[in-house]
C-alpha positions as CSV (number, residue, x, y, z in Angstrom):
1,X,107.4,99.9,77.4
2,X,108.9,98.5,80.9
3,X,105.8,99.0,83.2
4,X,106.1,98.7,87.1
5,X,102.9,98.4,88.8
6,X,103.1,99.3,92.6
7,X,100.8,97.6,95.1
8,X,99.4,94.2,96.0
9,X,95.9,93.9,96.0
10,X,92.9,93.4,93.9
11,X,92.7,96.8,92.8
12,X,96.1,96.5,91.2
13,X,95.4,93.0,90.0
14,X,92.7,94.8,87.8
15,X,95.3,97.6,87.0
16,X,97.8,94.9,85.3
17,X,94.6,92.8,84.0
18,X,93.9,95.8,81.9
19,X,97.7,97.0,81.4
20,X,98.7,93.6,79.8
21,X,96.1,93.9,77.4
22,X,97.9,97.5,75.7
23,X,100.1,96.6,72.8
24,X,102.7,99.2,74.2
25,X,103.6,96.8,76.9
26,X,106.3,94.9,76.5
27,X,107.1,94.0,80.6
28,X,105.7,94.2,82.9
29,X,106.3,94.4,86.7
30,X,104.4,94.4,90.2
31,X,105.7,95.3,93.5
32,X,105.0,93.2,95.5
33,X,102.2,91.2,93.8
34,X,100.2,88.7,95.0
35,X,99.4,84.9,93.9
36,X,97.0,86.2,91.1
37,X,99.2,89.1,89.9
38,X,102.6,86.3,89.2
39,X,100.1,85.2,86.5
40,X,100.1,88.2,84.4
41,X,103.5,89.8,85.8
42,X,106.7,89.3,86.9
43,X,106.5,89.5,91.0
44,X,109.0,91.9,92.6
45,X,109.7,91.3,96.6
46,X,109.8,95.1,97.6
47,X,107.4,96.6,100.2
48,X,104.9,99.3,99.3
49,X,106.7,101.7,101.3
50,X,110.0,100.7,100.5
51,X,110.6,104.2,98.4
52,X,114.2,103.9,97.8
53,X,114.1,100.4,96.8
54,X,111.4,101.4,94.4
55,X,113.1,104.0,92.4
56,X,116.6,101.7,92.8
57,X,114.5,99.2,90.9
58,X,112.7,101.7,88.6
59,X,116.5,102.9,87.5
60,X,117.9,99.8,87.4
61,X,115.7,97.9,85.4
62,X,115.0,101.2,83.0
63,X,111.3,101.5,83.9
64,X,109.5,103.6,81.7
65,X,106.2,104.0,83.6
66,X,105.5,103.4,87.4
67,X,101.5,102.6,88.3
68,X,101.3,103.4,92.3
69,X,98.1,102.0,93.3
70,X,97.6,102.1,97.0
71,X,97.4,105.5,99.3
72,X,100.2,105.0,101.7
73,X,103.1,105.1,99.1
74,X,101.7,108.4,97.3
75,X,100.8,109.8,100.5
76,X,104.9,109.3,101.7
77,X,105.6,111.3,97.7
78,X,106.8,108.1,96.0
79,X,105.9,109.7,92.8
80,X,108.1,112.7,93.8
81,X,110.9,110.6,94.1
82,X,110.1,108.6,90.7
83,X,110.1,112.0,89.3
84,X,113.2,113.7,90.9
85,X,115.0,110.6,89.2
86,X,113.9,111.1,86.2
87,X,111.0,108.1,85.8
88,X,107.5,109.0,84.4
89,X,105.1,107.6,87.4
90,X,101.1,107.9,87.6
91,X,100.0,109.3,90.5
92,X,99.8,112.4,92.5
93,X,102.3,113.9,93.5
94,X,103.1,114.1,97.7
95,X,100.6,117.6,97.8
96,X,98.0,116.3,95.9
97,X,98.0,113.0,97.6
98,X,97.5,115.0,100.6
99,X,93.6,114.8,99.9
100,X,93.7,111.5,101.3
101,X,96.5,111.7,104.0
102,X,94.6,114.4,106.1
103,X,90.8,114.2,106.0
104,X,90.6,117.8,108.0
105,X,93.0,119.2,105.2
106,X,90.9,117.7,102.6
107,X,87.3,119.4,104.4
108,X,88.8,122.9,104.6
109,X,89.8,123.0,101.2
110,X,86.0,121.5,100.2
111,X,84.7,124.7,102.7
112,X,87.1,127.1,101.2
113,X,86.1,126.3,97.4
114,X,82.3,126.0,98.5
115,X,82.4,121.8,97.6
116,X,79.1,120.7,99.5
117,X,79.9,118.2,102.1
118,X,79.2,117.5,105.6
119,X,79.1,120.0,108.5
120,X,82.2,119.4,110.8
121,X,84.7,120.3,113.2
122,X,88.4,119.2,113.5
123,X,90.1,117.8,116.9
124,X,93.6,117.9,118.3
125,X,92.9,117.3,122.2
126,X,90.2,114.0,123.1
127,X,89.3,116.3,126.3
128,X,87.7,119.1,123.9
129,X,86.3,116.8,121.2
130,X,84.0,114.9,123.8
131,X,83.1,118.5,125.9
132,X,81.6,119.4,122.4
133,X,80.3,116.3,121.0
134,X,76.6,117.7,121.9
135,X,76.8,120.4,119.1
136,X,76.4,117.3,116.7
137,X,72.9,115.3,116.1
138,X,73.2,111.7,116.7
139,X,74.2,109.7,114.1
140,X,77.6,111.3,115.1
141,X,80.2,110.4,112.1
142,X,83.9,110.3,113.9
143,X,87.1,110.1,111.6
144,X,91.1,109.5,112.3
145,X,92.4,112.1,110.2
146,X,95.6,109.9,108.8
147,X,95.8,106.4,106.2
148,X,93.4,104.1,108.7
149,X,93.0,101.6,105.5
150,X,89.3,102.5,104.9
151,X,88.5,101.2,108.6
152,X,89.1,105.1,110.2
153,X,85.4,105.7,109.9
154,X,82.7,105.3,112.6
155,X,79.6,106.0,112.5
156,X,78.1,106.5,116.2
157,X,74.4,106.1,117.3
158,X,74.6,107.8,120.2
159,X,77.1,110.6,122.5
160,X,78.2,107.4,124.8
161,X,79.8,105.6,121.7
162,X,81.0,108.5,119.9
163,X,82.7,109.2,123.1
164,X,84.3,105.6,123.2
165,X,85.1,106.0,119.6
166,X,87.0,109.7,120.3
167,X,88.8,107.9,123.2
168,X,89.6,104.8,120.9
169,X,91.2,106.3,118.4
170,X,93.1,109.5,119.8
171,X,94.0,108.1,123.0
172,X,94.3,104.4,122.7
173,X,95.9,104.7,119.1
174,X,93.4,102.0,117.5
175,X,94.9,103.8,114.1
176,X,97.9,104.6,115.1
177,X,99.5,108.2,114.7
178,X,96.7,108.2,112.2
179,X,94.3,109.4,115.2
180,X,96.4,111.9,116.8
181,X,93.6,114.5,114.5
182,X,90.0,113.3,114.2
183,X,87.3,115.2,112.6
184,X,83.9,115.2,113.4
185,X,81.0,115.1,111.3
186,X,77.4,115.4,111.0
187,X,75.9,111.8,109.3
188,X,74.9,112.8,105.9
189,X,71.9,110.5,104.6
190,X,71.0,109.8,101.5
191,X,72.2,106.9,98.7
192,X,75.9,106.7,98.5
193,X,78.0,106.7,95.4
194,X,81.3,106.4,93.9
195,X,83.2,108.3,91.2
196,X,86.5,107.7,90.0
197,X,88.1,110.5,87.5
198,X,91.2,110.7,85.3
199,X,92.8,114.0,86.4
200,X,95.3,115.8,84.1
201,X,96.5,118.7,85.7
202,X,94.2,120.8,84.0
203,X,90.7,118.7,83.7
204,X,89.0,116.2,85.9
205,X,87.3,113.7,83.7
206,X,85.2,110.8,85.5
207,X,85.0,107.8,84.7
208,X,81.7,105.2,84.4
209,X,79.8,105.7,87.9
210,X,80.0,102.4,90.3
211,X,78.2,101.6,93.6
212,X,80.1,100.3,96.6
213,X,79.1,98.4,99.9
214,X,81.2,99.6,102.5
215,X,79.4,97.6,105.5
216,X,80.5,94.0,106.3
217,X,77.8,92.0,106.3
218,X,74.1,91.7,103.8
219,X,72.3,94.5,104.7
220,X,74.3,97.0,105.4
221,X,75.2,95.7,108.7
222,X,78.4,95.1,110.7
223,X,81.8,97.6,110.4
224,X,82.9,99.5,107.5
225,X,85.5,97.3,105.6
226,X,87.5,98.2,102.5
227,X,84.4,97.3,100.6
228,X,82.5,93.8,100.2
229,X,81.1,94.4,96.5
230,X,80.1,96.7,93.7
231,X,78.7,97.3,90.4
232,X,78.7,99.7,87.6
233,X,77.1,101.5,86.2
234,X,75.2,103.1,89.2
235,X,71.7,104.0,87.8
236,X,71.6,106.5,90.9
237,X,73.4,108.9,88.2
238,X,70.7,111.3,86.3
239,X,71.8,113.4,83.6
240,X,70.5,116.3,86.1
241,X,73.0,114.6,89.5
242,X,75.8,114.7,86.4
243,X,75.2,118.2,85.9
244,X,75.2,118.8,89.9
245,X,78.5,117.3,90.3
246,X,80.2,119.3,87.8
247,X,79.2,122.5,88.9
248,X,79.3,122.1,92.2
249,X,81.7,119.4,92.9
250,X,83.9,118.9,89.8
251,X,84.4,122.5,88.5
252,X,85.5,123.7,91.8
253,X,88.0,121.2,93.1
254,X,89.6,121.7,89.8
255,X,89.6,125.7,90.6
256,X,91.1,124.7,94.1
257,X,93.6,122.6,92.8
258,X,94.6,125.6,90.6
259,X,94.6,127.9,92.9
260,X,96.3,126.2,95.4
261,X,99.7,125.2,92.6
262,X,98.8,121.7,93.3
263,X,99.7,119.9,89.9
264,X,97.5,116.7,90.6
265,X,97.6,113.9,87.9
266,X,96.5,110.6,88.2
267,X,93.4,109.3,89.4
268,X,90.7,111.2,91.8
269,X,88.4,109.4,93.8
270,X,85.4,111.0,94.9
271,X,82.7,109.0,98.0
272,X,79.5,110.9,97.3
273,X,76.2,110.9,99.2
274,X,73.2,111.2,96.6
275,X,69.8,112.8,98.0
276,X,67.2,114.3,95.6
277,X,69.6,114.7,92.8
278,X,71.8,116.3,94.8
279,X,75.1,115.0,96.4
280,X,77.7,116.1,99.0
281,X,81.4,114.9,99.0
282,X,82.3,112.4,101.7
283,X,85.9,111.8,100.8
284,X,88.3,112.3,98.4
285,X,91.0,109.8,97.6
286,X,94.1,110.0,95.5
287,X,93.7,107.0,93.7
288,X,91.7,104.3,92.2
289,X,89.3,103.2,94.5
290,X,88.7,99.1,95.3
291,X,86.8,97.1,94.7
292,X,85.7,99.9,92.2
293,X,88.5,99.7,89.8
294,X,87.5,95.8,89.6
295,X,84.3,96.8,88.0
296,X,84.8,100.2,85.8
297,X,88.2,98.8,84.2
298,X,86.7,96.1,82.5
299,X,84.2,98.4,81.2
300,X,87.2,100.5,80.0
301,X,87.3,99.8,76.0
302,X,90.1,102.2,75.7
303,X,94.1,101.5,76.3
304,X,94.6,102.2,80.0
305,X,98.0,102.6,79.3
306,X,97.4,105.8,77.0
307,X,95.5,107.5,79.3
308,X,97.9,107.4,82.1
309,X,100.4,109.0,79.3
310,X,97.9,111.8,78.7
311,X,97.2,112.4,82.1
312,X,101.0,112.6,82.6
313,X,101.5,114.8,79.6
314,X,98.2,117.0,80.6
315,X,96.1,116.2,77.1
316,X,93.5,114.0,78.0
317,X,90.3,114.6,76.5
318,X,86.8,113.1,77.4
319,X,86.8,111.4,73.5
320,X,89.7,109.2,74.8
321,X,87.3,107.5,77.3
322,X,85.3,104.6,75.2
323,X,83.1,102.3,77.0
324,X,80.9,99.2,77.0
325,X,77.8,98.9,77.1
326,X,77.7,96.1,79.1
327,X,77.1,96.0,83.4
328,X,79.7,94.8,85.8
329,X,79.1,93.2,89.2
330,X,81.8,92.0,91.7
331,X,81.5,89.9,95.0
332,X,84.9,90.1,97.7
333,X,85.0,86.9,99.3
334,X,86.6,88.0,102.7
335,X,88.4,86.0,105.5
336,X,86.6,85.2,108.3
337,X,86.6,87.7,111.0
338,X,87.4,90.4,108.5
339,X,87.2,93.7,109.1
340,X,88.7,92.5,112.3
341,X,90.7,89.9,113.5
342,X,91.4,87.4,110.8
343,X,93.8,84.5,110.0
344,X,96.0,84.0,107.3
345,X,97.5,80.9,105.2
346,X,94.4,79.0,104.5
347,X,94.0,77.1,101.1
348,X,92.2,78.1,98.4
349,X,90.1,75.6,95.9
350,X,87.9,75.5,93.6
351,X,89.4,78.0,91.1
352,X,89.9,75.7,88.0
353,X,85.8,75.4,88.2
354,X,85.3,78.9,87.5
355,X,83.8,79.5,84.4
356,X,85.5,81.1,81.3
357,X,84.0,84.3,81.6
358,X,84.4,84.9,85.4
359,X,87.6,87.4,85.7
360,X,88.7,86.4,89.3
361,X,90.8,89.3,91.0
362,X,93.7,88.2,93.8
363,X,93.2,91.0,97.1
364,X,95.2,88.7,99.8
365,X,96.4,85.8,98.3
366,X,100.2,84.4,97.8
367,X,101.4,81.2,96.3
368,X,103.1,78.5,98.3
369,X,104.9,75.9,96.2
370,X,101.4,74.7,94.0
371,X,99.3,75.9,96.4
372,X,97.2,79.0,96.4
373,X,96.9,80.6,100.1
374,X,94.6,83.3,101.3
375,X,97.1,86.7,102.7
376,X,94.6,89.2,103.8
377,X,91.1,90.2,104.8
378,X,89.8,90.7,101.7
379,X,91.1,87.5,99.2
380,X,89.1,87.7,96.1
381,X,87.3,89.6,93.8
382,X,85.1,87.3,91.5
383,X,83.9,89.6,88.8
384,X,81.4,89.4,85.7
385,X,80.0,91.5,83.0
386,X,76.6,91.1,81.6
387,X,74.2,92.6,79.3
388,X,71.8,93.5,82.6
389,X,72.8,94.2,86.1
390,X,70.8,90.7,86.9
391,X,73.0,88.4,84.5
392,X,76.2,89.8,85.8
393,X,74.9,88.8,89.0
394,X,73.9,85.5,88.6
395,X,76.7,84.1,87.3
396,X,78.9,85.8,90.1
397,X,77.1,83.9,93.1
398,X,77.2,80.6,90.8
399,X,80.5,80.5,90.3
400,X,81.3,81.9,94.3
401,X,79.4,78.5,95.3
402,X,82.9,76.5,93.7
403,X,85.3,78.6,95.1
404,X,86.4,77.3,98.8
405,X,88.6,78.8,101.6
406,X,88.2,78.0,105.6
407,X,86.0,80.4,107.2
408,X,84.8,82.2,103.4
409,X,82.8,85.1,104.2
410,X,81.0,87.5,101.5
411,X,77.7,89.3,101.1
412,X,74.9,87.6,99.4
413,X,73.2,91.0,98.6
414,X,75.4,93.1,96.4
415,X,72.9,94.7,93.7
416,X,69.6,93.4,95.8
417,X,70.1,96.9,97.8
């Protein structure tokens, strides 16, 4: 098989990592790639959201299976397009990625089916979201309702700075037409969670649990970023919270999507909120999540490739899901100033120190001549498995200690908390 992969950053790094490794592969492509990616696939200069140019490519070249991985192209129905040409392509398709496209669509759909989740209120006009603001306790949880790359979430002490926050993002456009909505929400507290799921048009089946740390800094302190580390498997996850989730959370998003006509295959992420074995839905996304898919695919024994087929064809089963026993930890080393302002084209070294079983994952990095440059906020994911939680750890931070960029930033707690 001709596989295109379609996306740039460490979450699709890990998407080809464990592509490559299926003995139905026989090419395959990434769009646009990164410095990493050019190792294990042939790079392709086309932009994310660059539709046309995509399925002109995908036709051209007689692709036989198109990965997307990042929101905004499924969000602008890439895989509609893939589809309407006849190229098979895993993903939702432009409905279904609506999940992630409008947060306030996304709540009323989790009020209509009776999907617990946070109390809320949705905003068109700045004026009448502040006048109302004191219906809310403080912590006061403000969202952009569009794509805000996993930065359109703030969670406000006080009135005065969700006020600021309101005005930020509807009328200063920090987000872009991504604000013109926000919704409101009452701060749900608890231990959060993340849970990825294979969806096949008719079953949602999740994947190994994983924790993520959204914050910047150790902690937990600083702005929410893209994510700074994770783990899996999260031991947060009781046989009883599995059962929870099913019923409450699982089983009735799959009778919404049913109800509703919306034909969703590909991958489901669900941001949970955990509190006496209970948990409450804080997001859905359309697709895998990062730096989650860095730890949970190389936990995947089974071919990745197959079970995007099955989920296309609608027969996946939960026997088609094998995995290893073994934990996985990663660490993003971030450029500094991340989630903010942050500067580009600095050199990387160090990597040809990392030991053998350190899987390193490119996020924003691009190769100049025979030098590797950082491209983005977050650069790299260095990744390890290990028979505890502890090992995986250690041998993480020890190898991050070789690695080198100007300005390196990363948390020194991911698993201590």
């Amino acid at each position: 098989m001709k596989i295109l992969v379609v996306g740039s950053g460490a979450r699709e790094h890990a998407i080809c990592w464990k592509i490559i490794k299926s003995n139905k592969v026989s090419k395959l492509y990434c769009a646009p790639g990164n410095g990493g990616i050019a190792q294990l696939a042939e790079c392709i200069d086309i932009k994310v959201n660059d539709l046309d140019r995509i399925v002109e490519f995908s036709t051209v070249n007689k692709i036989d299976l198109v990965v997307v991985g990042p929101e905004e192209p499924l969000v602008a129905g890439l895989v509609d397009k893939l589809n309407e040409n006849g190229i098979k392509a895993f993903g939702p398709r432009k409905n279904g990625a609506l999940f992630e496209g409008s947060k306030s669509y996304s709540k009323d759909f989790m009020k209509k089916y009776k999907i617990p989740s946070a109390d809320y209120k949705v905003y068109t006009n700045s004026k009448k979201a502040i006048e109302e603001l004191n219906r809310f306790q403080t912590p006061i949880v403000v969202k952009a309702d569009g794509l805000a790359a996993g930065k359109g979430v703030l969670i406000c002490e006080t009135v005065k700075e969700a006020e600021v926050a309101i005005r930020s993002i509807m009328d200063e456009k920090q987000f872009g037409h991504a604000g013109e909505t926000v919704v409101i929400e009452e701060f749900l507290r608890g231990r959060e969670a993340s849970l990825l799921c294979f969806v096949d048009g008719k079953n949602i089946i999740p994947m190994e649990s994983a924790r993520d740390y959204k914050k910047a800094y150790d902690n937990d302190k600083g702005l929410n970023t893209g994510g700074m580390g994770c783990f899996s498997p999260n031991p947060i996850y009781t046989d009883q919270l599995n059962k929870y989730i099913k019923e409450n959370i699982l089983d009735n998003t799959l009778k919404g999507f049913l109800n509703e006509n919306i034909d969703f295959k590909g991958v489901l992420f669900i941001g949970l909120m955990i509190e006496n074995n209970k948990a409450k839905v804080l997001e859905y996304n359309t697709r895998f999540g990062d730096p989650e898919t860095e730890v949970v695919l190389p936990r995947l024994e089974s071919d990745l490739v197959d079970i995007m087929l099955k989920c296309i064809e609608g027969n996946l089963n939960e026997n088609d899901l094998k995995w290893k026993d073994e934990k996985c930890l990663t660490v993003v080393l971030a450029s500094g100033g991340y989630p903010e302002k942050y500067e580009k084209g600095k050199e990387i070294t160090g990597l040809n120190e990392v030991s053998e079983d350190i899987i390193v994952f490119h996020g924003g990095t691009k190769l100049s001549g025979d030098k590797l440059l950082t491209n983005g906020g977050r650069v790299l994911a260095i990744t390890s498995m290990g028979k505890t939680l502890e090992e995986a750890k250690k041998k993480v931070y020890e190898n991050i200690n070789k690695i080198k960029f100007d300005k390196m930033q990363y948390r020194r707690d991911i698993a201590k908390i």
